[in-house]
OpenMM code with the backbone's topology and positions (N, CA, C; nanometers):
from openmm import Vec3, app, unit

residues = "UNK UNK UNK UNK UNK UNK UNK UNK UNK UNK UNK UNK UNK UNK UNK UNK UNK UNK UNK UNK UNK UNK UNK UNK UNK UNK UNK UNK UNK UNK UNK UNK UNK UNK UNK UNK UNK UNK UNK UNK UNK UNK UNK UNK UNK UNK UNK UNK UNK UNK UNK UNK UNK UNK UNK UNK UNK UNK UNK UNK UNK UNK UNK UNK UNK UNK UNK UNK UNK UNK UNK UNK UNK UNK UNK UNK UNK UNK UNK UNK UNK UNK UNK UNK UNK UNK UNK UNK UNK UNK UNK UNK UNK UNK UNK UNK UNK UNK UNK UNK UNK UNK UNK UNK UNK UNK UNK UNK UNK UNK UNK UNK UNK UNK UNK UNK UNK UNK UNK UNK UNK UNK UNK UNK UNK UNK UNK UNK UNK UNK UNK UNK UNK UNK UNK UNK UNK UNK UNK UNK UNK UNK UNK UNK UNK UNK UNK UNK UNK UNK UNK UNK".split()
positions = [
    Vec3(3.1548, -4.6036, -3.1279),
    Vec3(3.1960, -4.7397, -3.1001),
    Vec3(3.3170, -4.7413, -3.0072),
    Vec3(3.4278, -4.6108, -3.0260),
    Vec3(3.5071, -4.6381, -2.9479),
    Vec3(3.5060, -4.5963, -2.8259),
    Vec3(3.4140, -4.5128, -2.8237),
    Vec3(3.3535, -4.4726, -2.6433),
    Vec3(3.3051, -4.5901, -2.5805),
    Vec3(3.2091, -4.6931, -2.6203),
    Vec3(3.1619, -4.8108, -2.5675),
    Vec3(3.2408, -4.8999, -2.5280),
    Vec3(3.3883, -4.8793, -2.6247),
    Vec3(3.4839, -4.9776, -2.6215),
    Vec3(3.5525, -4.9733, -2.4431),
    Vec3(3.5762, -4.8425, -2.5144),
    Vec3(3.6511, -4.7737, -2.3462),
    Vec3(3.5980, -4.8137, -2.2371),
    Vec3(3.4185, -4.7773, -2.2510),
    Vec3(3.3221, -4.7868, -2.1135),
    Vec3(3.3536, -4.9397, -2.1090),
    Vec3(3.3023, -5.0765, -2.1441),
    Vec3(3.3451, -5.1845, -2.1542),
    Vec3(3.4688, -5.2133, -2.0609),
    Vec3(3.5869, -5.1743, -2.1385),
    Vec3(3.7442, -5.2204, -2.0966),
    Vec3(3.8241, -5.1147, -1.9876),
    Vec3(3.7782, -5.0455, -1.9212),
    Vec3(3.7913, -4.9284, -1.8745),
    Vec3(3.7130, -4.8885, -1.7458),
    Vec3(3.5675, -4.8631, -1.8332),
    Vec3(3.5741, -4.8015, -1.6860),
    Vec3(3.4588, -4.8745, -1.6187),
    Vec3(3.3789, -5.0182, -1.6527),
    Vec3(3.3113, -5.0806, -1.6158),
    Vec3(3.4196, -5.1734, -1.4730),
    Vec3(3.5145, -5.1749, -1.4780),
    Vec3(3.6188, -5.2804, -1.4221),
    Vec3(3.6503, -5.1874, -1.2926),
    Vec3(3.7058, -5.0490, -1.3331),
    Vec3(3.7410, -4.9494, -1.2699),
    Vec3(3.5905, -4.9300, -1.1629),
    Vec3(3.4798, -4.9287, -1.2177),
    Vec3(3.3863, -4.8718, -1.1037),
    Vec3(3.3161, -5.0137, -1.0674),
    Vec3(3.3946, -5.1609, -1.0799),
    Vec3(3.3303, -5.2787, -0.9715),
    Vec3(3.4341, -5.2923, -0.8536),
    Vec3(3.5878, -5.1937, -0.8590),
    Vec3(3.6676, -5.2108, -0.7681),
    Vec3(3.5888, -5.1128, -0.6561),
    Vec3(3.6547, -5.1347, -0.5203),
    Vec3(3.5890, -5.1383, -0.3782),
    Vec3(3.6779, -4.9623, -0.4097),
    Vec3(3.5533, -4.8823, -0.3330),
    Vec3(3.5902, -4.7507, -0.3111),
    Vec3(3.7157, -4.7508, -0.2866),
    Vec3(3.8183, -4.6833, -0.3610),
    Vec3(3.9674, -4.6510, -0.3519),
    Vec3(4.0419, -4.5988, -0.4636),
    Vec3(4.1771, -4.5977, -0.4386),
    Vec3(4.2094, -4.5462, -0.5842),
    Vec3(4.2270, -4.6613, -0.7300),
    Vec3(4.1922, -4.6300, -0.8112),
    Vec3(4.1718, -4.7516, -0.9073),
    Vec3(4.2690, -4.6861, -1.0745),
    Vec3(4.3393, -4.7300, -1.0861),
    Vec3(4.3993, -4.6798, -1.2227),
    Vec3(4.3758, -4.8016, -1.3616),
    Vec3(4.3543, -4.7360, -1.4605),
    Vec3(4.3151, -4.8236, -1.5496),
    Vec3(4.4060, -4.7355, -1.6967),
    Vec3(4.4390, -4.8662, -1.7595),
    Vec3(4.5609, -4.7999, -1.8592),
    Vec3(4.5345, -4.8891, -1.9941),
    Vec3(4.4913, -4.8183, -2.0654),
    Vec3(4.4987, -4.8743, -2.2493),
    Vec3(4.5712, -4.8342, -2.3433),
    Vec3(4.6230, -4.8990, -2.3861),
    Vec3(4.7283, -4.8289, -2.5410),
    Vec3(4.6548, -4.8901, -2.6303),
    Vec3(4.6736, -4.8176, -2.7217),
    Vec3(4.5883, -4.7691, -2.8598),
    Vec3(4.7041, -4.7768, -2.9425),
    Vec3(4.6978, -4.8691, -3.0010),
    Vec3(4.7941, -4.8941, -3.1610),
    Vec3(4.6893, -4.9707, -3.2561),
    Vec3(4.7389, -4.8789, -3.4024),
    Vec3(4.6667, -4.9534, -3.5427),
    Vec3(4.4974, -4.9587, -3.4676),
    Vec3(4.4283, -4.8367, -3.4101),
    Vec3(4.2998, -4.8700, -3.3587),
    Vec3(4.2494, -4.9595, -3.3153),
    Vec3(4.3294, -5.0258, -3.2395),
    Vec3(4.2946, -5.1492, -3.1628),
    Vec3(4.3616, -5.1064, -3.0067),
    Vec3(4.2314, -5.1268, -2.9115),
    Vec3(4.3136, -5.1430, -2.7714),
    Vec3(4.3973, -5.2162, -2.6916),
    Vec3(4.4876, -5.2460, -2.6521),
    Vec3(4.5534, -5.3394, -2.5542),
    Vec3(4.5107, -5.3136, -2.4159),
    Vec3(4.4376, -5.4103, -2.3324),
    Vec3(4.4376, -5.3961, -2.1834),
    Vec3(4.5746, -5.4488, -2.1179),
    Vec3(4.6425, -5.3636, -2.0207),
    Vec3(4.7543, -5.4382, -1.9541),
    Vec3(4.6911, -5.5202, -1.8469),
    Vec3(4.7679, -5.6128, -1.8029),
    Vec3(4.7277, -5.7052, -1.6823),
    Vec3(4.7446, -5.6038, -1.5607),
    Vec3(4.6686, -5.6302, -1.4529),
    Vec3(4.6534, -5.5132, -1.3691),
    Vec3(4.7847, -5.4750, -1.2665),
    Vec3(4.8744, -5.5651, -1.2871),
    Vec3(4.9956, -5.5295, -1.1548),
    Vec3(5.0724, -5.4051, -1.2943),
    Vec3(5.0775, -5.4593, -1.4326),
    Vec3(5.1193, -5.3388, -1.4959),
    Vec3(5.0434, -5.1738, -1.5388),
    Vec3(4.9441, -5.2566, -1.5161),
    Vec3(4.8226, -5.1000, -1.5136),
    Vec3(4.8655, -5.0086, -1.3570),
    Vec3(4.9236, -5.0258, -1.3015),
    Vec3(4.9230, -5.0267, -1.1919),
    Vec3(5.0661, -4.9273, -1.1745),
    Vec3(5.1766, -4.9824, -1.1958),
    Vec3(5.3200, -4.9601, -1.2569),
    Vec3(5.2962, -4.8280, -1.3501),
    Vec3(5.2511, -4.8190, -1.4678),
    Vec3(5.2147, -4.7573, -1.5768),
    Vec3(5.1579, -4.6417, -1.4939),
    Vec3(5.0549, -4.6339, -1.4370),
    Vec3(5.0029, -4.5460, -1.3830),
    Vec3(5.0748, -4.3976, -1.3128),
    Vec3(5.1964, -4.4983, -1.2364),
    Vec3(5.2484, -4.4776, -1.1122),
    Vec3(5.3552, -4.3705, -1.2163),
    Vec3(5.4113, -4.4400, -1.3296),
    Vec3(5.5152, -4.3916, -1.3582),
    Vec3(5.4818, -4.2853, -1.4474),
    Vec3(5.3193, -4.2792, -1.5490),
    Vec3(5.2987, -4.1787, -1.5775),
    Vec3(5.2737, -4.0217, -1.4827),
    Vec3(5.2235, -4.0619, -1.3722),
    Vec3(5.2441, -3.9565, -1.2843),
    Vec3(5.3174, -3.8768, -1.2947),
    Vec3(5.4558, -3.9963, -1.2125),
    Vec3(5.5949, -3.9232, -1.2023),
    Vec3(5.6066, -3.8482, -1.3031),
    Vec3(5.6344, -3.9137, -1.4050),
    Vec3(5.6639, -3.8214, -1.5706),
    Vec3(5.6013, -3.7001, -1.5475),
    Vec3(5.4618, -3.6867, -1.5300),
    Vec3(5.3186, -3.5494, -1.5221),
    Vec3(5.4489, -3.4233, -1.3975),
    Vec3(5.4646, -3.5261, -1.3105),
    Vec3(5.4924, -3.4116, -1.2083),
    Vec3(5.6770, -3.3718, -1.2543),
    Vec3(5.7363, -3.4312, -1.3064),
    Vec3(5.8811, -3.4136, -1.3442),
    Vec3(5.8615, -3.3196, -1.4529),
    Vec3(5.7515, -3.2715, -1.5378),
    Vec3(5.7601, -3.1541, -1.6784),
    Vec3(5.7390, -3.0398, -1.5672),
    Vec3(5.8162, -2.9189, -1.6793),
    Vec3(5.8727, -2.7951, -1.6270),
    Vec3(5.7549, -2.6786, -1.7060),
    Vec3(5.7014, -2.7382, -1.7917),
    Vec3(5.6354, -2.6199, -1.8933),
    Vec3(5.5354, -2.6588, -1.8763),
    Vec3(5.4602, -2.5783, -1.9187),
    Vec3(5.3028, -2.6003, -1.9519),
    Vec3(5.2476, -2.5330, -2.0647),
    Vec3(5.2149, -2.6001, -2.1703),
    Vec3(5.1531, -2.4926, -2.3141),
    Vec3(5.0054, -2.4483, -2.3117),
    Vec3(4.9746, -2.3690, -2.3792),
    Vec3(4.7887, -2.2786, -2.3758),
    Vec3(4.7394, -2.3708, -2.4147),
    Vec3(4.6172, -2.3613, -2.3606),
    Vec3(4.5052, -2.4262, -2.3913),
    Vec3(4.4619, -2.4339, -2.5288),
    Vec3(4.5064, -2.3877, -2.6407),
    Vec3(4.5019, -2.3719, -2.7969),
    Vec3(4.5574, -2.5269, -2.7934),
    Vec3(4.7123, -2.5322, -2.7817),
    Vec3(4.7962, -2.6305, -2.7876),
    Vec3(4.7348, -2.7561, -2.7362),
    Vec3(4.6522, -2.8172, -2.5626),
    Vec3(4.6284, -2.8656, -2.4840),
    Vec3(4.5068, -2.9456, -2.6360),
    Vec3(4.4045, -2.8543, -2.6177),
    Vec3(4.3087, -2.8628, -2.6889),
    Vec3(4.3370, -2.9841, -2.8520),
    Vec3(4.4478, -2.9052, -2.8949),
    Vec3(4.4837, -2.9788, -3.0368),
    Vec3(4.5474, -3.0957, -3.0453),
    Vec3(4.6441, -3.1292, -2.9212),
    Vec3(4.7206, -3.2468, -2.9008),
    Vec3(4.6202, -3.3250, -2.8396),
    Vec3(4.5429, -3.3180, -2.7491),
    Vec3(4.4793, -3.3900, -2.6908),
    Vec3(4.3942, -3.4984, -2.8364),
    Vec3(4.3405, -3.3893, -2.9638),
    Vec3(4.2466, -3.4302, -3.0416),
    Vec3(4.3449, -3.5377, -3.1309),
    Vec3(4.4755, -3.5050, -3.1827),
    Vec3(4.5429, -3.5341, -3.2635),
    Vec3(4.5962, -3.6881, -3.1606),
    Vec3(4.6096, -3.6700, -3.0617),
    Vec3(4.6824, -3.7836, -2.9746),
    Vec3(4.6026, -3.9233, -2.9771),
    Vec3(4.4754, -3.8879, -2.9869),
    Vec3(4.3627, -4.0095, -2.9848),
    Vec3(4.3508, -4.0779, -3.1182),
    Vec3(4.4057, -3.9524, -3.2323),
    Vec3(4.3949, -4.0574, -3.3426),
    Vec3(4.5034, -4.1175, -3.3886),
    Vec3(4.6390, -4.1042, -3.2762),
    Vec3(4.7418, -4.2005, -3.3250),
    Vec3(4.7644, -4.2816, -3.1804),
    Vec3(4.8684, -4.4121, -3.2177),
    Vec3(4.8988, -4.5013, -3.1176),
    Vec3(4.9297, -4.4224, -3.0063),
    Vec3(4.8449, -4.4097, -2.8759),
    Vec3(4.8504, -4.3687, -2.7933),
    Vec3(4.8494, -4.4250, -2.6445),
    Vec3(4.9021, -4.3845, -2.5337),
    Vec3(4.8762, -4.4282, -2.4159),
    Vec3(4.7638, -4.3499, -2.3142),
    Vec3(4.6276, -4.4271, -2.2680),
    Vec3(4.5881, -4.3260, -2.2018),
    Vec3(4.5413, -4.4070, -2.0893),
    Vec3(4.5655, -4.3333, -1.9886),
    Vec3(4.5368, -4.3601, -1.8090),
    Vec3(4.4695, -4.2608, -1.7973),
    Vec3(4.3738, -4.3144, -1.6702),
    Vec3(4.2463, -4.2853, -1.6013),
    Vec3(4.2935, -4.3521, -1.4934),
    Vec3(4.2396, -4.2347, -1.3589),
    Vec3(4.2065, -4.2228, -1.2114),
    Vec3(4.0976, -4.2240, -1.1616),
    Vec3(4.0397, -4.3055, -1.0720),
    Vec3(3.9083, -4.3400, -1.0413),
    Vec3(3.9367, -4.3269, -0.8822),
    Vec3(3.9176, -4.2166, -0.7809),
    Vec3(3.9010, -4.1081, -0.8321),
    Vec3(4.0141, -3.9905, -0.8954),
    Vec3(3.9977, -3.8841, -0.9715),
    Vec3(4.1012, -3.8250, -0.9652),
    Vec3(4.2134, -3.8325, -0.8755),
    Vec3(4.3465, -3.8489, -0.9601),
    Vec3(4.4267, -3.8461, -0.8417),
    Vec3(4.5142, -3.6902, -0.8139),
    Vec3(4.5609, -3.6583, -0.7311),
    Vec3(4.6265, -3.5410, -0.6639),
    Vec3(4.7675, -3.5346, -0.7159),
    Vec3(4.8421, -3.4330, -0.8020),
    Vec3(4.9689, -3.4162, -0.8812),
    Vec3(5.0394, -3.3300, -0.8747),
    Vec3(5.1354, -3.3211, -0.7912),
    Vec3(5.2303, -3.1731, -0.7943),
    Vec3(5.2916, -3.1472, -0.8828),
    Vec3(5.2423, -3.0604, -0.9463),
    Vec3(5.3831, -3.0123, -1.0706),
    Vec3(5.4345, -2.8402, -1.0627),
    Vec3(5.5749, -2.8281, -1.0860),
    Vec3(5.6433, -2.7195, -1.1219),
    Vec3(5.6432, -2.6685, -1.2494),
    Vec3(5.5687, -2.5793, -1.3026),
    Vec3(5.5732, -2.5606, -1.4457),
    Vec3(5.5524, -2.4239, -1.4382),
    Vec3(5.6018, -2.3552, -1.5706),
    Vec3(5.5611, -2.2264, -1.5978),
    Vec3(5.6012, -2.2480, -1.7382),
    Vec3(5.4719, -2.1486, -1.8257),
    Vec3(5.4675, -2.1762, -1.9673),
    Vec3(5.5816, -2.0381, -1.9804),
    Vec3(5.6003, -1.9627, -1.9151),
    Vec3(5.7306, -1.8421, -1.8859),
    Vec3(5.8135, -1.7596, -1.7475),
    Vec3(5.8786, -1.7446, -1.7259),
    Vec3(5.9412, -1.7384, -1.6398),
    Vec3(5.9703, -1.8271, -1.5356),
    Vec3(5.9069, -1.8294, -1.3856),
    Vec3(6.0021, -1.9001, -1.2964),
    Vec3(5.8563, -1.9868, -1.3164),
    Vec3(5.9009, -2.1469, -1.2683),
    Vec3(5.8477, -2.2381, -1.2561),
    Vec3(5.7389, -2.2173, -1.1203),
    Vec3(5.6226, -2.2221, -1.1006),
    Vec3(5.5493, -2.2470, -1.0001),
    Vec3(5.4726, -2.3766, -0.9250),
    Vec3(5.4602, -2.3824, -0.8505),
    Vec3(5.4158, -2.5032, -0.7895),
    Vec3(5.2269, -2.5381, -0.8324),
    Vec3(5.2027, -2.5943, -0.8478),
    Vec3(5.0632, -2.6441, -0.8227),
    Vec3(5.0070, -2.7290, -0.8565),
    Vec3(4.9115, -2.7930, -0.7904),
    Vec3(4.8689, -2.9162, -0.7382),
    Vec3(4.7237, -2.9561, -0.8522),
    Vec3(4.7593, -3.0600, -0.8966),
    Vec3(4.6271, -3.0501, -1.0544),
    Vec3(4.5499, -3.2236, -0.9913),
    Vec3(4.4454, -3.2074, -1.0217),
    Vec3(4.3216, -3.3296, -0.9801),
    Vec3(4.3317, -3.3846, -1.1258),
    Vec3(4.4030, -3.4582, -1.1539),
    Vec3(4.3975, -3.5683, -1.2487),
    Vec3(4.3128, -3.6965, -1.2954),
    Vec3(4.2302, -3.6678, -1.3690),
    Vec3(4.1478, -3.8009, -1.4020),
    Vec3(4.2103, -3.8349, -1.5354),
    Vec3(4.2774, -3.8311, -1.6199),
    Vec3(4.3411, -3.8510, -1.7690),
    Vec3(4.4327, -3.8348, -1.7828),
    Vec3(4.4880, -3.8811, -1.8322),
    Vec3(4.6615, -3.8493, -1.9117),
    Vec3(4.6139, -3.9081, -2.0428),
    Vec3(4.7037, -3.8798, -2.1207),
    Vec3(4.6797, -3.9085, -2.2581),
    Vec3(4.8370, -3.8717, -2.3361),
    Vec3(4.8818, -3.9603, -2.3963),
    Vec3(5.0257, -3.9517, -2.4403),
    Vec3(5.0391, -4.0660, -2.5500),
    Vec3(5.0813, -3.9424, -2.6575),
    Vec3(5.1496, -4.0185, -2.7998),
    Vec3(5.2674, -4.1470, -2.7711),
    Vec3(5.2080, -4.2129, -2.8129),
    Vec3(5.3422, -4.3326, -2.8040),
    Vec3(5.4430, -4.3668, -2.9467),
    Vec3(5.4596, -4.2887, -3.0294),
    Vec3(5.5408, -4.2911, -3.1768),
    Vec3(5.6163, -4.2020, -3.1505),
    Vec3(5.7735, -4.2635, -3.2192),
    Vec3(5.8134, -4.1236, -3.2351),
    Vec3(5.8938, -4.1328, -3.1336),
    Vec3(5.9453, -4.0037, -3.1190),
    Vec3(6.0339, -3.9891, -2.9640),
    Vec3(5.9191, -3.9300, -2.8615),
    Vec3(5.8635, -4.0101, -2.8471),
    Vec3(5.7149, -3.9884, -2.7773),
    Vec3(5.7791, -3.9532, -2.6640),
    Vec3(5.6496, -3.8418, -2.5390),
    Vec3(5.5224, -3.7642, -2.6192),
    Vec3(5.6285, -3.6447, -2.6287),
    Vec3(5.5499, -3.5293, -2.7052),
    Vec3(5.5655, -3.4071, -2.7252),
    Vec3(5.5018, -3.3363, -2.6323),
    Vec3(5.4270, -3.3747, -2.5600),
    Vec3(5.2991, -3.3155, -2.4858),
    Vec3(5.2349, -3.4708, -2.3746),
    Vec3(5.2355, -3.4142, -2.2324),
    Vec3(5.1661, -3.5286, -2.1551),
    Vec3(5.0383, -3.4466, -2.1133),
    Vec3(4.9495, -3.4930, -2.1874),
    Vec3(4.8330, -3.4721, -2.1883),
    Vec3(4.7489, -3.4788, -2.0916),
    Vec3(4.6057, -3.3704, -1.9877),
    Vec3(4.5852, -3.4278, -1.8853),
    Vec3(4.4653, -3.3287, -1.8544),
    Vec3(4.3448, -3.4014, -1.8267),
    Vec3(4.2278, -3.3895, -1.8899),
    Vec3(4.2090, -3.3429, -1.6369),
    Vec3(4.2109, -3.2660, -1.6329),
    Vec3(4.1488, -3.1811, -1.5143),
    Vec3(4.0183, -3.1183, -1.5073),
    Vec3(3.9716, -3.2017, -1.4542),
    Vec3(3.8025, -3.1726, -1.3926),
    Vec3(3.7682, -3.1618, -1.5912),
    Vec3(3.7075, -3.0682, -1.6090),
    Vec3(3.6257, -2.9952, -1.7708),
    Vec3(3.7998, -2.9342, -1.8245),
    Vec3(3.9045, -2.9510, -1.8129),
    Vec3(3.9900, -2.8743, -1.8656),
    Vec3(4.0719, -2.9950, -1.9126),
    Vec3(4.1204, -2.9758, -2.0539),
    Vec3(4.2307, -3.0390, -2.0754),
    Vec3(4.3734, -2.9482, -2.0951),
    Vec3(4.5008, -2.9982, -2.0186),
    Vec3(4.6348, -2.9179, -2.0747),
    Vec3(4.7519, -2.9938, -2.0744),
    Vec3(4.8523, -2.9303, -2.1461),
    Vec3(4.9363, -2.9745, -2.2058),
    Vec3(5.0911, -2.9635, -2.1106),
    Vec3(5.1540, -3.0525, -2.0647),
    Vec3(5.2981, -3.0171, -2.0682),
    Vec3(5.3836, -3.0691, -2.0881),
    Vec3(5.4890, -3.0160, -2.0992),
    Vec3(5.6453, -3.0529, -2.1545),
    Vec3(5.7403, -3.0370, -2.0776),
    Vec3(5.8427, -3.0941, -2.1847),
    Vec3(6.0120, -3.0703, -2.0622),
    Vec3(5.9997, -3.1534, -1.9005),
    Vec3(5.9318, -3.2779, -1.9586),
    Vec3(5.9777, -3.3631, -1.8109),
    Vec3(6.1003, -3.4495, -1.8061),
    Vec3(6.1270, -3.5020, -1.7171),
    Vec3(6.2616, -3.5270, -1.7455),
    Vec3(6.3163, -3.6936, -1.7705),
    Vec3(6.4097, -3.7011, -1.8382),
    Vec3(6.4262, -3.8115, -1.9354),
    Vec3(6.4411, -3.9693, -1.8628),
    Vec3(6.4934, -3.9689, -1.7202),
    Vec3(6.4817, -4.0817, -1.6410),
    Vec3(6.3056, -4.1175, -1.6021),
    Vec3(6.2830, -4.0399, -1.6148),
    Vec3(6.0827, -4.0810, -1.5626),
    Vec3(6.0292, -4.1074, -1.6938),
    Vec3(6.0618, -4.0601, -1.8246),
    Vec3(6.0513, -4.0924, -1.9252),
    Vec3(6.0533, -4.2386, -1.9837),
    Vec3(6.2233, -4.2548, -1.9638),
    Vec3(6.2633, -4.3782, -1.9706),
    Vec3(6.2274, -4.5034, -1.8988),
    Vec3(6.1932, -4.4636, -1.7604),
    Vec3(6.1256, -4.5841, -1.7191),
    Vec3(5.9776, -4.6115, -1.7191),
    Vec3(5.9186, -4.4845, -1.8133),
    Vec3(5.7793, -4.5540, -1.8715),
    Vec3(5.7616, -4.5700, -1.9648),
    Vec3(5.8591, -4.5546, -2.0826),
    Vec3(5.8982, -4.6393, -2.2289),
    Vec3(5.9434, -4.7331, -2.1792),
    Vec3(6.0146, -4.7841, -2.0815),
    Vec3(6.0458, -4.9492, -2.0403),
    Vec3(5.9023, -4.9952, -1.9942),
    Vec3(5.8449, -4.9317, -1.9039),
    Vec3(5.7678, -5.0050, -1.8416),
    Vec3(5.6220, -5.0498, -1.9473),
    Vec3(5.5962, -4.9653, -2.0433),
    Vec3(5.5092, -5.0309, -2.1710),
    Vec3(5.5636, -5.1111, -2.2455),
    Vec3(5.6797, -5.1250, -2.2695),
    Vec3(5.7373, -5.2819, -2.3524),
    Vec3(5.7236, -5.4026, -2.2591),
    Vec3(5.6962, -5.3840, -2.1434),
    Vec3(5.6790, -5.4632, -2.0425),
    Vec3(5.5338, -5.5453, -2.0761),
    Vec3(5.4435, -5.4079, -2.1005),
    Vec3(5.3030, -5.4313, -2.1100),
    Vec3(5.3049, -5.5177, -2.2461),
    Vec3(5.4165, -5.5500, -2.3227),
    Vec3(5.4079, -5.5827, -2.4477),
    Vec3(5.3543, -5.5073, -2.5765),
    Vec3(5.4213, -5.4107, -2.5649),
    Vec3(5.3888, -5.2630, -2.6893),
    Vec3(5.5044, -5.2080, -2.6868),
    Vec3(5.5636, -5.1502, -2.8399),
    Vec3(5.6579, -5.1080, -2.8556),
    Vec3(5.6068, -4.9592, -2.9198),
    Vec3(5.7018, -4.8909, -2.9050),
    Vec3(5.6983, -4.7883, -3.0104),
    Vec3(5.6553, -4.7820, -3.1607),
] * unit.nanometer
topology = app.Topology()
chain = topology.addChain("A")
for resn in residues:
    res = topology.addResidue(resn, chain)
    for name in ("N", "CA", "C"):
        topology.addAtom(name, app.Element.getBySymbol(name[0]), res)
């Protein structure tokens, strides 16, 4: 039921927009979805990025795998790219940070809590996990979802 929900509010809207980039953003509280109005789906999008490309770490695919499962069954934020969008990030799960460039169709991020622990991000068949982004890109996408009218 909640796959239909998604296809419905998501990605039926997302694939009547005119070939381009299309972002679509739902939060998930108490199992109920919120659609944002689209100039904030839009915002939301932009700023989850930033956040994606501002984390320094990246955890194994063990980790990626388990948060991703655990993230859907609590109040969560999740954005979708229609098409994937293009993401530079610096991360290394050890030693020096490396550069590389990830095709993003998902994010997925806990919203409880001193949310997330993990920004979640579903690449081509791969989902992974990272951390340690930094607290101004943070902060202005915990502002920018109270905007959407959702709190923590």
């Amino acid at each position: 039921m909640r796959a239909l929900l998604w296809f419905v509010l998501v990605a039926l809207p997302a694939m009547s927009v005119a070939a381009g980039d299309t972002v679509a953003v739902v939060i998930f509280q108490e199992d109920r979805p919120t659609v944002l109005a689209l100039e904030n789906q839009d915002r939301i999008g932009r700023l989850a990025v930033e956040m994606l490309a501002s984390a320094s770490y990246e955890a194994g695919p063990a980790v990626a795998e388990q948060g991703w499962l655990e993230a859907i069954r609590r109040p969560h934020l999740y954005v979708t790219f229609v098409p994937p969008r293009a993401v530079r990030v610096r991360s290394s799960a050890t030693g020096v940070a490396t550069a590389q460039e990830l095709q993003v169709a998902e994010i997925v991020m806990r919203i409880v809590g001193e949310w997330p622990d993990y920004i979640l991000v579903r690449e081509r068949e791969t989902v992974r996990a990272f951390a340690k982004y930094g607290p101004r890109e943070a902060e202005a996408l915990r502002d920018a979802v109270r905007i959407g009218g959702t709190t923590r």
